[in-house]
N, C-alpha and C positions, 0 to 999 in steps of 0.2 A: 504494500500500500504506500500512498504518496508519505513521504517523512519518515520509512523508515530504511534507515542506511544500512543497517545489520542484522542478524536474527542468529543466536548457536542454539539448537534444538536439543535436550539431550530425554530422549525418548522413554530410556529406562525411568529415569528419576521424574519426568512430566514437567520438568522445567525447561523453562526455556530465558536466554538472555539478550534482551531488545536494546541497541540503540538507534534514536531516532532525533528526529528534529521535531524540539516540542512547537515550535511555530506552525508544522504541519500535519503532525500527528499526534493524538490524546490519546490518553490510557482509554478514555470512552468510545473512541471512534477504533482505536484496537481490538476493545470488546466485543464491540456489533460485527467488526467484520471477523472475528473468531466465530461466532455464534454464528453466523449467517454458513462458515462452512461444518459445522457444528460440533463445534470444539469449546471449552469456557478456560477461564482466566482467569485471575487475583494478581494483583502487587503483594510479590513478598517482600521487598526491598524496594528503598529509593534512595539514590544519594543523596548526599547534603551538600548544600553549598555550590 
């Protein structure tokens, strides 16, 4: 999707680690398009600063 520059997938463990451009992409508009291929999501982590 537009804004996001990276994705590591790690399938066993169900995480996955996203960088993106928050100008163009939300953790919410991440969501929908998770869902839409029907997959769901949560923030375990966020940097700070």
């Amino acid at each position: 999707m537009p804004g996001v520059r990276k994705a590591k997938i790690n399938f066993d463990k169900k995480e996955a680690l996203v960088e993106f451009d928050a100008s163009q992409a939300t953790i919410d508009k991440m969501d929908e398009a998770l869902k839409k291929v029907g997959f769901s999501g949560s923030v375990k982590s966020w940097p700070k600063g």
